[in-house]
C-alpha positions in Angstrom: -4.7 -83.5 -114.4 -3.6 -79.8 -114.9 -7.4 -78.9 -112.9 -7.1 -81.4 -110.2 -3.4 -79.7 -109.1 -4.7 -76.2 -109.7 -7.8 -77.5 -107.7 -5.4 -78.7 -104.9 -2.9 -75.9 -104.9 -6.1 -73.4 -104.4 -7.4 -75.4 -101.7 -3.9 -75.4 -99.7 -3.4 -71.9 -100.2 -7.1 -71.1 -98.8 -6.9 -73.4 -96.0 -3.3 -71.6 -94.9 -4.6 -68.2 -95.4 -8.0 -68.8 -93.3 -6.0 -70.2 -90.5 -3.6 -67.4 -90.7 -6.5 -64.8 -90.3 -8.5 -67.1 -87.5 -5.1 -66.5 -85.7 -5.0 -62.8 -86.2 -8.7 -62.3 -85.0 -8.7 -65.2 -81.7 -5.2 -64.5 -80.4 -6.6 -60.9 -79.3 -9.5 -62.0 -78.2 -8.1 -65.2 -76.3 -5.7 -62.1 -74.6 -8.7 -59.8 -74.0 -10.3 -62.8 -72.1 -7.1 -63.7 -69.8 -7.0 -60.0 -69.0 -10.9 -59.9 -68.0 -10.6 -63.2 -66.2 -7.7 -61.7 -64.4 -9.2 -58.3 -63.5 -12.8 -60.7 -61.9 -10.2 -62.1 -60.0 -9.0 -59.1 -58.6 -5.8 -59.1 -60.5 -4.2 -55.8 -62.3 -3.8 -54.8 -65.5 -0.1 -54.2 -66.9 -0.4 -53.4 -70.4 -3.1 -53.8 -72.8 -1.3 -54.5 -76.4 -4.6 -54.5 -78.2 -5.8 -51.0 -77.2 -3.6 -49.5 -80.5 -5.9 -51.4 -83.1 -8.6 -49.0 -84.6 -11.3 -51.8 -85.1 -13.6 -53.5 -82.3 -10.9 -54.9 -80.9 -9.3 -52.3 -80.0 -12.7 -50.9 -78.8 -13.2 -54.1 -76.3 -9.4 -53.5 -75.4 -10.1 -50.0 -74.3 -13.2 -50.4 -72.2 -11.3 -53.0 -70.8 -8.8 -51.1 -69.9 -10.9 -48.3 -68.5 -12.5 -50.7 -66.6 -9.6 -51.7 -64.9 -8.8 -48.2 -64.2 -11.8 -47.6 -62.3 -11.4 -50.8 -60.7 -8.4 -50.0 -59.5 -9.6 -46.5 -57.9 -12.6 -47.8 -56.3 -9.9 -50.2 -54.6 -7.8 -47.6 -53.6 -11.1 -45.5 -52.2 -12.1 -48.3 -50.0 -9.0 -49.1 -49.0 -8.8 -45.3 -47.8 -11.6 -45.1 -45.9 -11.3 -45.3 -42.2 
């Protein structure tokens, strides 16, 4: 009886600490993506949270970031033009 409740205990605590950490990695990337759909659609960039992190995430945040940047001047070169 004593294994079966340590059995389920374990599993409860595993299941709640993997969904936990599937949250921490696809709520960035599900913000990454809005803000890359958003920028196709030729929308701008107000602030990138993600681009702090020091992993890839923070990687993908920054070129994102720079990518709306140069974007964004290209726009305002054409616009220019005569």
């Amino acid at each position: 009886m004593r294994a079966l409740l340590i059995l389920g205990s374990t599993l409860v605590v595993v299941t709640v600490f993997a969904f936990l950490l599937s949250q921490g990695l696809t709520g960035p990337i599900r913000n990454l993506t809005r803000i890359a759909e958003d920028l196709s659609r030729g929308g701008v960039i107000m602030k990138i949270n993600e681009v702090n992190r020091r992993d890839e995430i923070g990687a993908l945040a920054a070129a994102i970031d720079r990518m709306g940047v140069s974007i964004r001047l290209a726009m305002d070169r054409l616009k220019a033009k005569p």
